[in-house]
C-alpha positions in Angstrom: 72.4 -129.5 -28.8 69.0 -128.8 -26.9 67.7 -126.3 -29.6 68.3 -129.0 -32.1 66.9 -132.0 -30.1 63.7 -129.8 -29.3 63.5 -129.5 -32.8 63.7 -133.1 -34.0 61.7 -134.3 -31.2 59.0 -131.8 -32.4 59.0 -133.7 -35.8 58.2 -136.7 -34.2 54.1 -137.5 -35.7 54.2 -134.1 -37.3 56.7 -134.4 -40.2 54.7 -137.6 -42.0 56.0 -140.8 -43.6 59.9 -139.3 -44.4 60.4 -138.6 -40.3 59.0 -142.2 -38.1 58.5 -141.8 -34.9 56.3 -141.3 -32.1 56.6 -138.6 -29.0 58.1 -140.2 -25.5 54.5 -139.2 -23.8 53.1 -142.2 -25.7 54.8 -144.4 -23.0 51.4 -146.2 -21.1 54.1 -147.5 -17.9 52.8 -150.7 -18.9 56.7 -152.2 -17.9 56.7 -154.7 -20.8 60.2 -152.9 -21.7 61.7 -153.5 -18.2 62.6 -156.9 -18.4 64.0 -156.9 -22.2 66.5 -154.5 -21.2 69.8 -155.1 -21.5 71.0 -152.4 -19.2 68.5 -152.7 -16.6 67.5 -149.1 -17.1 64.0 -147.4 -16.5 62.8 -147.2 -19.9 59.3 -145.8 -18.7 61.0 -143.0 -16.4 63.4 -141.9 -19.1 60.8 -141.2 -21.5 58.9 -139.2 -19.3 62.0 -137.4 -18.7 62.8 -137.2 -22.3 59.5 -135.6 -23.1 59.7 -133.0 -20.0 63.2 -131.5 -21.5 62.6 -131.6 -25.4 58.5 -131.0 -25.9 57.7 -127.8 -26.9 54.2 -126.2 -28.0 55.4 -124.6 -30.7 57.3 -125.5 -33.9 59.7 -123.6 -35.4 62.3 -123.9 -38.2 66.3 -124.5 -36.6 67.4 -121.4 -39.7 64.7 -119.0 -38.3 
């Protein structure tokens, strides 16, 4: 399942209007998130973790 979450991540601001979303780097730390969550779980850390594992510099189609 990593080939195919490096994949969708990569569509993330790249595939227009039909594919929201914007990449985990995005994240400023600001900690606004850490109170609101429910699971008391390091929103800001994850994300960076997120991005780490699934950005790649290039695109390429999963049937390629």
């Amino acid at each position: 399942m990593t080939d195919y979450g490096k994949y969708r991540y990569q569509m993330f601001e790249n595939a227009g209007h039909w594919f929201p979303g914007t990449k985990a780097n995005r994240c400023n730390e600001c900690g606004d998130c850490l109170p609101r969550c429910p699971q008391d779980l390091n929103i800001p850390q994850l994300l960076t973790d997120t991005h780490d594992r699934l950005y790649t510099r290039q695109g390429r189609r999963l049937w390629e």
